[in-house]
Gaussian input, Z-matrix of N, CA and C with variables (Angstrom, degrees):
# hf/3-21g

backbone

0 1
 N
 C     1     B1
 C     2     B2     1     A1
 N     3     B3     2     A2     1     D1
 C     4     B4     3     A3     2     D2
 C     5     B5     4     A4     3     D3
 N     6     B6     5     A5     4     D4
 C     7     B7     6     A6     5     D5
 C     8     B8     7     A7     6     D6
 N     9     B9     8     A8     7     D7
 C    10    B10     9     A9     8     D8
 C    11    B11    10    A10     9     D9
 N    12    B12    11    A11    10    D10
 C    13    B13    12    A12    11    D11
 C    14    B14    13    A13    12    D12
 N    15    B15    14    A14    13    D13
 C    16    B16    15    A15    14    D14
 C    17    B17    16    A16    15    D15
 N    18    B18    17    A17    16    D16
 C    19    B19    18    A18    17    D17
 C    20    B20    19    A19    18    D18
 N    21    B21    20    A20    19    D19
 C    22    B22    21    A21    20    D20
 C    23    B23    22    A22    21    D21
 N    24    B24    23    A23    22    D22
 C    25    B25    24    A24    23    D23
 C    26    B26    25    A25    24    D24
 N    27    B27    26    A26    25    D25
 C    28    B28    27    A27    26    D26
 C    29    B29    28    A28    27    D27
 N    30    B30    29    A29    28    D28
 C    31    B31    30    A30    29    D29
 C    32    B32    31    A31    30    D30
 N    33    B33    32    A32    31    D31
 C    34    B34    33    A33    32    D32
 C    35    B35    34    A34    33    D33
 N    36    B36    35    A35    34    D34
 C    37    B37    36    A36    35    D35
 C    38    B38    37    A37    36    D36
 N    39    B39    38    A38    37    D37
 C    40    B40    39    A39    38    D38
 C    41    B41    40    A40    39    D39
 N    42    B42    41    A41    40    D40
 C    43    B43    42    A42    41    D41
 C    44    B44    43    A43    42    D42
 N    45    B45    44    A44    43    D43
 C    46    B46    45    A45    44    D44
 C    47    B47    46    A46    45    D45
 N    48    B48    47    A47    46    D46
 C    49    B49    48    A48    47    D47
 C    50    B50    49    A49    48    D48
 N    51    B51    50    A50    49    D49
 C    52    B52    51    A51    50    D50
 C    53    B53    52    A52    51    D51
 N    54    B54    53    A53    52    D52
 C    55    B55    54    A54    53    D53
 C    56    B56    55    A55    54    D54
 N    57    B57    56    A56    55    D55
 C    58    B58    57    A57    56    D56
 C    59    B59    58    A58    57    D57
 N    60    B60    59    A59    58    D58
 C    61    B61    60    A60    59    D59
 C    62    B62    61    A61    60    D60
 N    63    B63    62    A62    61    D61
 C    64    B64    63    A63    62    D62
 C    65    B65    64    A64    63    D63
 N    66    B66    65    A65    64    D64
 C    67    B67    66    A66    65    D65
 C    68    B68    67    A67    66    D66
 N    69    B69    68    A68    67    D67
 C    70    B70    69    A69    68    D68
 C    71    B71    70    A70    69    D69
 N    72    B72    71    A71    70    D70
 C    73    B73    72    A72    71    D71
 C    74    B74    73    A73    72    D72
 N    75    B75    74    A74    73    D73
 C    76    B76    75    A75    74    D74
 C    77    B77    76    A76    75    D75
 N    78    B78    77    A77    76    D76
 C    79    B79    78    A78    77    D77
 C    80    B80    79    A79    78    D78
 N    81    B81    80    A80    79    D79
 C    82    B82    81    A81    80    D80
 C    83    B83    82    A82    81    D81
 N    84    B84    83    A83    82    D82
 C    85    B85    84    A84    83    D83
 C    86    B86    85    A85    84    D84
 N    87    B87    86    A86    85    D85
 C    88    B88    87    A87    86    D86
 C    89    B89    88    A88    87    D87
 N    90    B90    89    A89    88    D88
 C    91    B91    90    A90    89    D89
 C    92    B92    91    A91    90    D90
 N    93    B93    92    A92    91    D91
 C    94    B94    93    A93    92    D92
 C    95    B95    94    A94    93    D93
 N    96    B96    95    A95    94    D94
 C    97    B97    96    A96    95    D95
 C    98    B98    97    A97    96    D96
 N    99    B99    98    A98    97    D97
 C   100   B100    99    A99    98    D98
 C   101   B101   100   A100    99    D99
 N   102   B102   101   A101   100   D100
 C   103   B103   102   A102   101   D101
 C   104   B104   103   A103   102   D102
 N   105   B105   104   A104   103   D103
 C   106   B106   105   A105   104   D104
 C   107   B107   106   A106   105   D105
 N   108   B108   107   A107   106   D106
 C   109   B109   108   A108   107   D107
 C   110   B110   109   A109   108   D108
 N   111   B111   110   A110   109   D109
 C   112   B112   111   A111   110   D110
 C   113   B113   112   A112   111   D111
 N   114   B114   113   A113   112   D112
 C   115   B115   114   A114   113   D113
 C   116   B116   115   A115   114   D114
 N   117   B117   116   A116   115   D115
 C   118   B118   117   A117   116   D116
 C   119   B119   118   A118   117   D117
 N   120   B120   119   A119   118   D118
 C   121   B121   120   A120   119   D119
 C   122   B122   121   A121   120   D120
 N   123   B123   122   A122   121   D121
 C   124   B124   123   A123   122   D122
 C   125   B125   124   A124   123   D123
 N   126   B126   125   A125   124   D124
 C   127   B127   126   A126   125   D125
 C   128   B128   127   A127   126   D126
 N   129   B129   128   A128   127   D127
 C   130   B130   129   A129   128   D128
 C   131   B131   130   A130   129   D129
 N   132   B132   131   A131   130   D130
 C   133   B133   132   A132   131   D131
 C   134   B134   133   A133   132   D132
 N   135   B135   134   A134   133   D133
 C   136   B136   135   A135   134   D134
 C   137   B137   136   A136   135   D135
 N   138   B138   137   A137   136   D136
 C   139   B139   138   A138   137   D137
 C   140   B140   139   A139   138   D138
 N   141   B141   140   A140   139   D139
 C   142   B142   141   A141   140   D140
 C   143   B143   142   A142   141   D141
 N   144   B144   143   A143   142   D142
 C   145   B145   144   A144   143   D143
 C   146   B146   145   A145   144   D144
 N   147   B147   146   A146   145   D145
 C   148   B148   147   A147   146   D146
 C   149   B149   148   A148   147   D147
 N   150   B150   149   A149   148   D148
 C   151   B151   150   A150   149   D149
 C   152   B152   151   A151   150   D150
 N   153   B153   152   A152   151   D151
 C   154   B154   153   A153   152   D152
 C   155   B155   154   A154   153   D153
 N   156   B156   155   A155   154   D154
 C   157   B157   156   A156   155   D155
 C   158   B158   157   A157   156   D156
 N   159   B159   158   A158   157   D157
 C   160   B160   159   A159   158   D158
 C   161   B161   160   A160   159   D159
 N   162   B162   161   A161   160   D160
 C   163   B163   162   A162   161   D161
 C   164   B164   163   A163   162   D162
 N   165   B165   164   A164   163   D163
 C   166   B166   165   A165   164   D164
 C   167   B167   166   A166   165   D165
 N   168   B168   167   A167   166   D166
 C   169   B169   168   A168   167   D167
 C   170   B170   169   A169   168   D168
 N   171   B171   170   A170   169   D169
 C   172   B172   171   A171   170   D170
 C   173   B173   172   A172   171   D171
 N   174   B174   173   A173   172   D172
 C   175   B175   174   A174   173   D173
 C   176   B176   175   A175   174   D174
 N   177   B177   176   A176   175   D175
 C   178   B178   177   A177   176   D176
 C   179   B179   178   A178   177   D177
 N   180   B180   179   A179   178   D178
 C   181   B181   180   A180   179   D179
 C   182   B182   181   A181   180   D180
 N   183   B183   182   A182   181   D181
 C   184   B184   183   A183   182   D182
 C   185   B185   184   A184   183   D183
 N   186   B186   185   A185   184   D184
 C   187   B187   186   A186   185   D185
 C   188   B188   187   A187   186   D186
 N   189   B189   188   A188   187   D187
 C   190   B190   189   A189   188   D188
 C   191   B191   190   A190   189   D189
 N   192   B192   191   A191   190   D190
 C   193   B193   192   A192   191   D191
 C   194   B194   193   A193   192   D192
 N   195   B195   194   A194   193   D193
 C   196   B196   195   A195   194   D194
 C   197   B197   196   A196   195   D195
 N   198   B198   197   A197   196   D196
 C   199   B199   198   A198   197   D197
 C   200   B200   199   A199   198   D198
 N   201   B201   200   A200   199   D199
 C   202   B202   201   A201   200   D200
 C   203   B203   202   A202   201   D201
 N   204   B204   203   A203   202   D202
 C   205   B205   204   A204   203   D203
 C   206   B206   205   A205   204   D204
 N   207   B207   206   A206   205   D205
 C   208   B208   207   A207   206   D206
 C   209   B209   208   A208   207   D207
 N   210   B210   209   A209   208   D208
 C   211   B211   210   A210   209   D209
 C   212   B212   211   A211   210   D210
 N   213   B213   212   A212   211   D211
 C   214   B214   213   A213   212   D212
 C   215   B215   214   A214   213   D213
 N   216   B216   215   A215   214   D214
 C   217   B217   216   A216   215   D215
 C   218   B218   217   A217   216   D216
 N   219   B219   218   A218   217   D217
 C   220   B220   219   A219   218   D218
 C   221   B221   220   A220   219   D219
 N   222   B222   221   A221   220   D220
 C   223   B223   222   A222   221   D221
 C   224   B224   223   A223   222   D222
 N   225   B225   224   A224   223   D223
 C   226   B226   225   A225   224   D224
 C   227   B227   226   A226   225   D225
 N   228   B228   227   A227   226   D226
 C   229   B229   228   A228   227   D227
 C   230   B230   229   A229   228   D228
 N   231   B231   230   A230   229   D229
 C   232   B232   231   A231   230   D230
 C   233   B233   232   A232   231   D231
 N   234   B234   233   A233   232   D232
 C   235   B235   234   A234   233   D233
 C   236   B236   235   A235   234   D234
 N   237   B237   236   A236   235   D235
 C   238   B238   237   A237   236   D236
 C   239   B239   238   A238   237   D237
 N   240   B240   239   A239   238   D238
 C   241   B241   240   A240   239   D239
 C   242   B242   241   A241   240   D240
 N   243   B243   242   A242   241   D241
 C   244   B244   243   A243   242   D242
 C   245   B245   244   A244   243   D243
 N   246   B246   245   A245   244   D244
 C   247   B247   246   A246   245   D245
 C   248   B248   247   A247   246   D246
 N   249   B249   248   A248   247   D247
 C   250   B250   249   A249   248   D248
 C   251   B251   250   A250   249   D249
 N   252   B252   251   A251   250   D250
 C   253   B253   252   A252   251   D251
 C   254   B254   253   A253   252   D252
 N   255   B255   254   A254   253   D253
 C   256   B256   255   A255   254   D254
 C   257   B257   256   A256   255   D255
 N   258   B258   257   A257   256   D256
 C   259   B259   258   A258   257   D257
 C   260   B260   259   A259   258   D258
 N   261   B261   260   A260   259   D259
 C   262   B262   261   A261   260   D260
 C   263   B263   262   A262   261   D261
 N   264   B264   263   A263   262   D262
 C   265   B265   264   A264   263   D263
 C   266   B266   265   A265   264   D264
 N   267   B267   266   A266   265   D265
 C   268   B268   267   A267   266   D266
 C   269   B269   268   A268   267   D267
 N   270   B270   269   A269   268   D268
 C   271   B271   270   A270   269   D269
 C   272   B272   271   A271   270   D270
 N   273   B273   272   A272   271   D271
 C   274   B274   273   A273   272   D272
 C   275   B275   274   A274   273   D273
 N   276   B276   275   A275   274   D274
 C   277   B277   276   A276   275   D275
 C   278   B278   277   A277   276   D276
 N   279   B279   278   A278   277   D277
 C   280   B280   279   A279   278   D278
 C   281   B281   280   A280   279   D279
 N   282   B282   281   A281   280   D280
 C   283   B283   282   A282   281   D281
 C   284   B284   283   A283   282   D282
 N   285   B285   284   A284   283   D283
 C   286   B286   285   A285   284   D284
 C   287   B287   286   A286   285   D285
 N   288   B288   287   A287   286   D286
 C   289   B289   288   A288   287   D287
 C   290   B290   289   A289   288   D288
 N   291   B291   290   A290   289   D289
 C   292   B292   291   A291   290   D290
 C   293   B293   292   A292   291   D291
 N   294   B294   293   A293   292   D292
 C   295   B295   294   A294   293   D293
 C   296   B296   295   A295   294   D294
 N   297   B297   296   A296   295   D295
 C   298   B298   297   A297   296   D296
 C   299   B299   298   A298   297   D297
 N   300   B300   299   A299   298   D298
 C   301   B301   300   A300   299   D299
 C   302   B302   301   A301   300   D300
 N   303   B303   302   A302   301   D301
 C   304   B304   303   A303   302   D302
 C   305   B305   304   A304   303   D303
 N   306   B306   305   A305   304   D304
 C   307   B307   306   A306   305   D305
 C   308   B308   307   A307   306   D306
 N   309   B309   308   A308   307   D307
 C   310   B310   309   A309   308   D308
 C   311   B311   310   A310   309   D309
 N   312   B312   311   A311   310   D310
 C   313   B313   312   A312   311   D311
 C   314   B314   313   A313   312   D312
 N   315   B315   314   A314   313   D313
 C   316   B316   315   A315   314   D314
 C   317   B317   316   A316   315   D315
 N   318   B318   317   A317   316   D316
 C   319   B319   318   A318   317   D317
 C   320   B320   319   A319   318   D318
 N   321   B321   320   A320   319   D319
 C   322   B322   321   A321   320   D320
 C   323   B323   322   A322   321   D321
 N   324   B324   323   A323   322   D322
 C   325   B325   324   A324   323   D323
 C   326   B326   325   A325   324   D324
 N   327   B327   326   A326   325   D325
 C   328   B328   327   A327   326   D326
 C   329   B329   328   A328   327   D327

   B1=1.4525
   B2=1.5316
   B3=1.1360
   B4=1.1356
   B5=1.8298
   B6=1.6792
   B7=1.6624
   B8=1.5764
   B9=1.5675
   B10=1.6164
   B11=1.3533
   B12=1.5891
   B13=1.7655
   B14=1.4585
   B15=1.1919
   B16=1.5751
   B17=1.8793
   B18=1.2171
   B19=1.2291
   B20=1.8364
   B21=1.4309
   B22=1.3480
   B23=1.7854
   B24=1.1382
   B25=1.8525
   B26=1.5684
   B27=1.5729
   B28=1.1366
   B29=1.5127
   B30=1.5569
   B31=1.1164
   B32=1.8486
   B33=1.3869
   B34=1.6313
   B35=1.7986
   B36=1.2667
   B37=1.3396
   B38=2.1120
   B39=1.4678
   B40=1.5101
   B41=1.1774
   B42=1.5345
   B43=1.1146
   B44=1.7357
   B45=1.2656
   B46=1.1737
   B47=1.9339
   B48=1.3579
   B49=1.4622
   B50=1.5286
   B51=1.8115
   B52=1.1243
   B53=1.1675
   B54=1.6560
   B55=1.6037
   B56=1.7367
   B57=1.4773
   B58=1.3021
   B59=1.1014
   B60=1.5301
   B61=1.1202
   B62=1.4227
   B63=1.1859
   B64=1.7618
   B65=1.5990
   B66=1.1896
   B67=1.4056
   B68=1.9595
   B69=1.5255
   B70=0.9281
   B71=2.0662
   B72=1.3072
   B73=1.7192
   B74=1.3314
   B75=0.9738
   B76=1.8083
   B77=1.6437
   B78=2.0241
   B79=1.4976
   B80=1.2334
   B81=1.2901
   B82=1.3051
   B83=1.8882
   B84=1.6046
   B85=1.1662
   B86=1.4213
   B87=1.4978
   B88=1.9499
   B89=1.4330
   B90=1.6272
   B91=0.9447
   B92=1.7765
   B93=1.7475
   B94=1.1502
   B95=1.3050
   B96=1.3619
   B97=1.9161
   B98=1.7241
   B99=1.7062
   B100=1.5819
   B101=1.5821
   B102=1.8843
   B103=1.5847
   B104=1.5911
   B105=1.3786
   B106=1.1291
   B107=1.9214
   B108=1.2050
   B109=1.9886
   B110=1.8385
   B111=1.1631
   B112=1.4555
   B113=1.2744
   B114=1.2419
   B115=1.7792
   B116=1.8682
   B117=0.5856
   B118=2.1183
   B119=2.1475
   B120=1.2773
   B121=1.3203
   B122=1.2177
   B123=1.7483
   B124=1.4650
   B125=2.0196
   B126=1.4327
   B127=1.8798
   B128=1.3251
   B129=1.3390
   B130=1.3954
   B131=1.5982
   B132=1.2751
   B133=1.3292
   B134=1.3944
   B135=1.2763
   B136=1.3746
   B137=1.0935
   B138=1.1782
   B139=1.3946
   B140=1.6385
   B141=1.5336
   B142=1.4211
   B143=1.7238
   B144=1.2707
   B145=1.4925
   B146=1.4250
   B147=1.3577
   B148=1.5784
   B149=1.5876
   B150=1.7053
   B151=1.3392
   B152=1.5539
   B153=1.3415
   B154=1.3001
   B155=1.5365
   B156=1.6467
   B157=1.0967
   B158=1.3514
   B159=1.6505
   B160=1.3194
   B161=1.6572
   B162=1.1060
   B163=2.2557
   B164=1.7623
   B165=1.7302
   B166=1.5496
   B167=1.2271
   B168=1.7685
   B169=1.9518
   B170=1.7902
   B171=1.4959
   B172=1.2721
   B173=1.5816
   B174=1.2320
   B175=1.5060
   B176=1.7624
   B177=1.3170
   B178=1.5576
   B179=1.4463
   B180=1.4558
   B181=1.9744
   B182=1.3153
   B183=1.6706
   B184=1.7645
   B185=1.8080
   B186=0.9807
   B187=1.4594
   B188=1.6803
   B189=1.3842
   B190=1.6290
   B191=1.3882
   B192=1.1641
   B193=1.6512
   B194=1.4681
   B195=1.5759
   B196=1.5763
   B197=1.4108
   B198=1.6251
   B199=1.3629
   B200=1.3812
   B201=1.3890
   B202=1.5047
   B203=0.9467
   B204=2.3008
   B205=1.1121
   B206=1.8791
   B207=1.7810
   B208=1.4019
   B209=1.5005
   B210=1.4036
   B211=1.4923
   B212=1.5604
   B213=1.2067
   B214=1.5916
   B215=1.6087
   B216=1.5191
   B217=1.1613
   B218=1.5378
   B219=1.5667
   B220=1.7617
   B221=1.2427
   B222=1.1523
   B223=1.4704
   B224=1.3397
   B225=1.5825
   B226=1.8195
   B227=1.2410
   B228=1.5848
   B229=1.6328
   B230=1.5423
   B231=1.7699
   B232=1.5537
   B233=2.0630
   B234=1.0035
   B235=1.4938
   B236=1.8976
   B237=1.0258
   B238=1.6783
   B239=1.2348
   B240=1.2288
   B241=1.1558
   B242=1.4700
   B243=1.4736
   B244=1.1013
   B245=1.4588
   B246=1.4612
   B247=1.6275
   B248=1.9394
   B249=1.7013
   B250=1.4834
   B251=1.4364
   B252=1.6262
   B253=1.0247
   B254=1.9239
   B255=1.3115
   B256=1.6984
   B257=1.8557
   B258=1.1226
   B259=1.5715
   B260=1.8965
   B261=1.4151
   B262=1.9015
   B263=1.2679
   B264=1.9515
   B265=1.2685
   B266=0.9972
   B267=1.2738
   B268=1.5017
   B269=1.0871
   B270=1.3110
   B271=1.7605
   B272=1.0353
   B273=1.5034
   B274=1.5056
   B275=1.3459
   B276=1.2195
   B277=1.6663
   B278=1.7615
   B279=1.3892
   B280=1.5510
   B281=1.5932
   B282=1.7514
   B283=1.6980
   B284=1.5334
   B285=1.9646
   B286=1.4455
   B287=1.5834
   B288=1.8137
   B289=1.6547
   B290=1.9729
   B291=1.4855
   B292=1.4346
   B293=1.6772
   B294=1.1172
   B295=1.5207
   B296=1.3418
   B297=1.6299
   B298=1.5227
   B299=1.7139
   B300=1.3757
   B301=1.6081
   B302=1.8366
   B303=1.0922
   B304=1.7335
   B305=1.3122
   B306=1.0590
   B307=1.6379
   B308=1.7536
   B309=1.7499
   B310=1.4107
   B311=0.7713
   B312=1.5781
   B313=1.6168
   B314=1.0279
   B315=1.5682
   B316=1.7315
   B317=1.3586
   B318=1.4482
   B319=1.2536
   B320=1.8464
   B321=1.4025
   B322=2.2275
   B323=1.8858
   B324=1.2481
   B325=1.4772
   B326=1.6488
   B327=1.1475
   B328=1.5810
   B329=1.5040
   A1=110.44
   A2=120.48
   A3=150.24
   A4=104.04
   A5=92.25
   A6=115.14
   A7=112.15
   A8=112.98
   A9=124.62
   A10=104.60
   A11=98.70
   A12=99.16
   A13=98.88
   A14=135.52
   A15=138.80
   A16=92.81
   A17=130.51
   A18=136.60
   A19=84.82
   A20=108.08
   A21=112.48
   A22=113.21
   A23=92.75
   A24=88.60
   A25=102.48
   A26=128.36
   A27=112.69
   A28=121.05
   A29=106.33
   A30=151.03
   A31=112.49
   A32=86.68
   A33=90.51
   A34=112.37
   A35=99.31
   A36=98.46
   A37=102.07
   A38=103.94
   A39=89.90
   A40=136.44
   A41=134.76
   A42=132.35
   A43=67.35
   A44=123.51
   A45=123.09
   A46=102.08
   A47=121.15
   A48=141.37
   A49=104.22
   A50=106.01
   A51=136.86
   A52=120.09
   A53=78.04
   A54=121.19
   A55=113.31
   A56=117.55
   A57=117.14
   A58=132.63
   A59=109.07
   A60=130.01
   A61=117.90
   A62=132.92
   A63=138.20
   A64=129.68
   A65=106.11
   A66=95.13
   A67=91.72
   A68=131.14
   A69=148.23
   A70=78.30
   A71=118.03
   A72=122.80
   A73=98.59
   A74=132.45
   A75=107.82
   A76=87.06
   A77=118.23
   A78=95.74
   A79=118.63
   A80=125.94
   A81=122.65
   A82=104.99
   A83=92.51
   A84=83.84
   A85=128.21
   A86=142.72
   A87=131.03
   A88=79.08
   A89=134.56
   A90=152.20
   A91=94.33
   A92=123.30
   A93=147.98
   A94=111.29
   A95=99.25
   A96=113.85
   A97=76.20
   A98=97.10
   A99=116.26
   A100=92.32
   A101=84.69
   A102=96.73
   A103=119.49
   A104=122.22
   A105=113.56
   A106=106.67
   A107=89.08
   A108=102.08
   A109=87.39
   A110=111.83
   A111=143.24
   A112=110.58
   A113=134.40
   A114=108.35
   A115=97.09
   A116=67.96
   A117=89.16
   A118=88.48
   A119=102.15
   A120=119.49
   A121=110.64
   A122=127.05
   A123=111.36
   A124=73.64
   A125=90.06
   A126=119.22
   A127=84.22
   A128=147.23
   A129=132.26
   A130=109.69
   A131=131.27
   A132=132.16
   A133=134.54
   A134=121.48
   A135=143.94
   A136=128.50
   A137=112.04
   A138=134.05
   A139=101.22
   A140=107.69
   A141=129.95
   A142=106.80
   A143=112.95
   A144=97.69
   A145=115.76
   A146=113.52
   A147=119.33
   A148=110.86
   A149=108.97
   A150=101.53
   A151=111.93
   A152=113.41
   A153=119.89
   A154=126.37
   A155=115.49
   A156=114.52
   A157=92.30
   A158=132.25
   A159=137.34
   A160=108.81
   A161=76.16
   A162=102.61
   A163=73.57
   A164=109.30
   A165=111.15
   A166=115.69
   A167=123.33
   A168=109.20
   A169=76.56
   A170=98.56
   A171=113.40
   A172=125.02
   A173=140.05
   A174=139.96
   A175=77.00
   A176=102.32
   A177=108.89
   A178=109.70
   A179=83.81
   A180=113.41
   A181=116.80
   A182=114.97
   A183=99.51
   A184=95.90
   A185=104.14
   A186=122.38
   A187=125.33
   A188=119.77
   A189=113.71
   A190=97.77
   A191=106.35
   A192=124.36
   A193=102.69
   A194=129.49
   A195=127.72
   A196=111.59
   A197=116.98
   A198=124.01
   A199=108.81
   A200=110.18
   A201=114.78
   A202=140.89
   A203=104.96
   A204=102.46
   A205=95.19
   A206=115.25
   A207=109.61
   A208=128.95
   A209=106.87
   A210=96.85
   A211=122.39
   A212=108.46
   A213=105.01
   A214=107.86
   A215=121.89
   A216=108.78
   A217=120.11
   A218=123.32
   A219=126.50
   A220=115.30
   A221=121.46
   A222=126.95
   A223=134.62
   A224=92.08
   A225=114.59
   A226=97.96
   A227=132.68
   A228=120.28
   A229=105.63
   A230=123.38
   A231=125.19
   A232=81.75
   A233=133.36
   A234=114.04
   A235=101.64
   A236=105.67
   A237=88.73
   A238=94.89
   A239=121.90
   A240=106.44
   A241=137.91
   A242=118.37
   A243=143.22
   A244=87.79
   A245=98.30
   A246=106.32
   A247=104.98
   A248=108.13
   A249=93.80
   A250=127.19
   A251=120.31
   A252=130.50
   A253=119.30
   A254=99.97
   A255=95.65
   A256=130.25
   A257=80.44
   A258=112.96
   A259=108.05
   A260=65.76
   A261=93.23
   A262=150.93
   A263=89.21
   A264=119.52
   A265=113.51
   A266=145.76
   A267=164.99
   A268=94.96
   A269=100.56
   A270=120.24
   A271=111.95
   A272=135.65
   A273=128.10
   A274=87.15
   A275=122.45
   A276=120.02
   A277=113.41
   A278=101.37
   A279=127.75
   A280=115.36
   A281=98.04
   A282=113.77
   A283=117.53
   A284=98.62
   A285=89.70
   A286=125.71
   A287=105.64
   A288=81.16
   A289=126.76
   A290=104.44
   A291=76.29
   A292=111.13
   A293=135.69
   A294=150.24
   A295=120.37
   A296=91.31
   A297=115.06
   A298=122.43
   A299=114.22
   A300=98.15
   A301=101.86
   A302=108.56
   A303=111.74
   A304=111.30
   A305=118.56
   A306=120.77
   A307=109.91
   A308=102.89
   A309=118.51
   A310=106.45
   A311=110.75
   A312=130.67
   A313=105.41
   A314=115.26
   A315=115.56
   A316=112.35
   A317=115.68
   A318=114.68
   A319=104.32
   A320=68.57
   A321=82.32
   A322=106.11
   A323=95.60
   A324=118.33
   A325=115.53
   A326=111.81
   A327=97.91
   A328=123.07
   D1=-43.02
   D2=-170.83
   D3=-44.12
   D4=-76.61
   D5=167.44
   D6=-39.15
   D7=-52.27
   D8=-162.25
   D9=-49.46
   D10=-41.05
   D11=-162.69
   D12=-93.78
   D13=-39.30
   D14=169.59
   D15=-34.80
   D16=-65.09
   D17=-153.03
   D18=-62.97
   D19=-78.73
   D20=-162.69
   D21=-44.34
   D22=-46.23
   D23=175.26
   D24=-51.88
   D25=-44.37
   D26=-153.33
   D27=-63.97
   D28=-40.18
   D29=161.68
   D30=-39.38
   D31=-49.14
   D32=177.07
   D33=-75.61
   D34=-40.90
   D35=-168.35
   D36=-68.28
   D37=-59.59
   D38=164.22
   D39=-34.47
   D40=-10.91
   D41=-134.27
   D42=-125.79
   D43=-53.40
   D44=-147.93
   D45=-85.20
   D46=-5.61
   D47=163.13
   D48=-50.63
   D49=-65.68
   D50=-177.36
   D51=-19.63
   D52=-105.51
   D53=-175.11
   D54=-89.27
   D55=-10.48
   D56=-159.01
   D57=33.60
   D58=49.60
   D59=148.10
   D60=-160.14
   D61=166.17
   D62=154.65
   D63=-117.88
   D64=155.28
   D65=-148.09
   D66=-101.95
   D67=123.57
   D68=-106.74
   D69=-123.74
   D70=145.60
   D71=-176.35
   D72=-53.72
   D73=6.61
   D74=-159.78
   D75=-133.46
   D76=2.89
   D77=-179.36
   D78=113.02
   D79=-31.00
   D80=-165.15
   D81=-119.21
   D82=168.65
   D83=-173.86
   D84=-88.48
   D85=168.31
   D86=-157.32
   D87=-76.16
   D88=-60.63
   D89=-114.26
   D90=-72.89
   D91=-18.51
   D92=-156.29
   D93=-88.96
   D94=-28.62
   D95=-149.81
   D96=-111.95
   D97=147.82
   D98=168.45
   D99=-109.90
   D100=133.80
   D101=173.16
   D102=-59.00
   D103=146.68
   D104=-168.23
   D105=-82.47
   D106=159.16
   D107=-161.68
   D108=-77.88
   D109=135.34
   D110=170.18
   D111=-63.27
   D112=103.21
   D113=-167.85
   D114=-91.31
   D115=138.11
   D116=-172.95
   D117=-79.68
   D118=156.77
   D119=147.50
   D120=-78.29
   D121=145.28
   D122=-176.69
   D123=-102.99
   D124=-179.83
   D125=-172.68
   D126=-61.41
   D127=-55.60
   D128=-155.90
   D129=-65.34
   D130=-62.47
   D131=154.24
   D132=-28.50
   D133=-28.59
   D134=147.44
   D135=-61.67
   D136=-27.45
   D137=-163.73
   D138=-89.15
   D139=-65.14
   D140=177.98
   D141=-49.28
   D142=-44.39
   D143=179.77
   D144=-89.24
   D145=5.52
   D146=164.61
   D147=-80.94
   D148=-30.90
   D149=-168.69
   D150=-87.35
   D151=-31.83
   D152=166.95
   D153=-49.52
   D154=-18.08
   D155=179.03
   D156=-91.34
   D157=-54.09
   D158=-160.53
   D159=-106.51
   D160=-177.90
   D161=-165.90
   D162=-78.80
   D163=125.80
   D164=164.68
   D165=-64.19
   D166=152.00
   D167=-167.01
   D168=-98.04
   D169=167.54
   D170=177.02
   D171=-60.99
   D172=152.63
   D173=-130.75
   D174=-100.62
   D175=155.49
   D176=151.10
   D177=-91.18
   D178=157.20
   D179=158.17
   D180=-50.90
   D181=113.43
   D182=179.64
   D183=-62.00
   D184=149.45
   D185=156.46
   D186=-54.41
   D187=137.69
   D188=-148.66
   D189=-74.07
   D190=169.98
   D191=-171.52
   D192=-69.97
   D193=146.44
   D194=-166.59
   D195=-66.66
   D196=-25.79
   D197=-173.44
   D198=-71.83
   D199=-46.29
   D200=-177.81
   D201=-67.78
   D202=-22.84
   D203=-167.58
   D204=-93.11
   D205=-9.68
   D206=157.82
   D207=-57.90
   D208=-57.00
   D209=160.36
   D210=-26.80
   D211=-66.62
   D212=-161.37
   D213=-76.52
   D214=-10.40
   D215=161.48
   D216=-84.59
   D217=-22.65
   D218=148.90
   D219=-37.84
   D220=-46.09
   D221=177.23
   D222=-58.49
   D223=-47.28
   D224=171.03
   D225=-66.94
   D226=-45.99
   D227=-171.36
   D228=-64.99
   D229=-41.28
   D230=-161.07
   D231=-73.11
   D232=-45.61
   D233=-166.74
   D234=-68.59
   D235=-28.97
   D236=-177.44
   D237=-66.14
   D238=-62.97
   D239=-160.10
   D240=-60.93
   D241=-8.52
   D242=168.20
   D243=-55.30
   D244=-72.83
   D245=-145.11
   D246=-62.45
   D247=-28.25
   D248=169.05
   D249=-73.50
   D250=-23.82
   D251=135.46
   D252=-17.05
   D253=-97.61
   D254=165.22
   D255=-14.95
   D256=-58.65
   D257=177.96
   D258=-32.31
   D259=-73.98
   D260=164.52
   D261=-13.55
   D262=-67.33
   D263=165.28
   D264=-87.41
   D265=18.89
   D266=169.10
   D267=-77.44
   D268=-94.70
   D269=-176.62
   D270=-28.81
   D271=-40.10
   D272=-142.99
   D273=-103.83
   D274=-41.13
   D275=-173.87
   D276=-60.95
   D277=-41.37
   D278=164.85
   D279=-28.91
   D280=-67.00
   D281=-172.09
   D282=-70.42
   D283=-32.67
   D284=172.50
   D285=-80.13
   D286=-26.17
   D287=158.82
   D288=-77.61
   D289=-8.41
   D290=173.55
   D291=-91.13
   D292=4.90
   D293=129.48
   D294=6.81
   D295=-68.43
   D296=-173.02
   D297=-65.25
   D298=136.16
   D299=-156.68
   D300=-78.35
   D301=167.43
   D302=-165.60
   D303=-82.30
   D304=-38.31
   D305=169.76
   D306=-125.76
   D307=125.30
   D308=163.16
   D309=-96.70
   D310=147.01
   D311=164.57
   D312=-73.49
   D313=124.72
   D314=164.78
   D315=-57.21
   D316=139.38
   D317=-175.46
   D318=-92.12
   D319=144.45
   D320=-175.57
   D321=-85.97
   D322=141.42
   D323=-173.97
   D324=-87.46
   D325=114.28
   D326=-174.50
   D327=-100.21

């Protein structure tokens, strides 16, 4: 059995040097046939035979709902902007007293 398939691989792989392709027992060509899909373990199954060996680690926090976590970023933008707002009126109140000239002449009385 051993030999049969040693031969046929060899055969196949030359063939596939070649022609880039080999021609498959039933006739047709490999080049025809889709390789078959690999089934993967998904993370949960992986997961399960990790926990079965070990102490499970504690679950996470689902992550907040999409609406909510917009809200609270609307919110964070309306407080900046408040607060650059504030900011603002700082400054401007700031420039107009340094604006003002440093010494007035008393005005004379007639």
């Amino acid at each position: 059995m051993h030999e049969a398939d040693k031969k046929r691989h060899d055969q196949q792989s030359e063939a596939i040097k070649t022609k880039g392709y080999f021609i498959m027992e039933d006739g047709s060509k490999s080049s025809e046939h889709k390789p078959k899909d690999k089934k993967r373990r998904s993370k949960k199954d992986a997961q399960a035979d990790v926990d079965s060996e070990e102490e499970s680690p504690p679950k996470r926090r689902k992550s907040q709902p999409k609406k909510q976590k917009v809200a609270e970023e609307k919110k964070d933008e309306e407080l900046d902007l408040e607060e650059s707002e504030t900011v603002n009126a700082i400054r401007k109140s700031m420039s107009k007293k340094a604006q003002k000239p440093a010494a007035q002449k008393p005005k004379e009385h007639k």
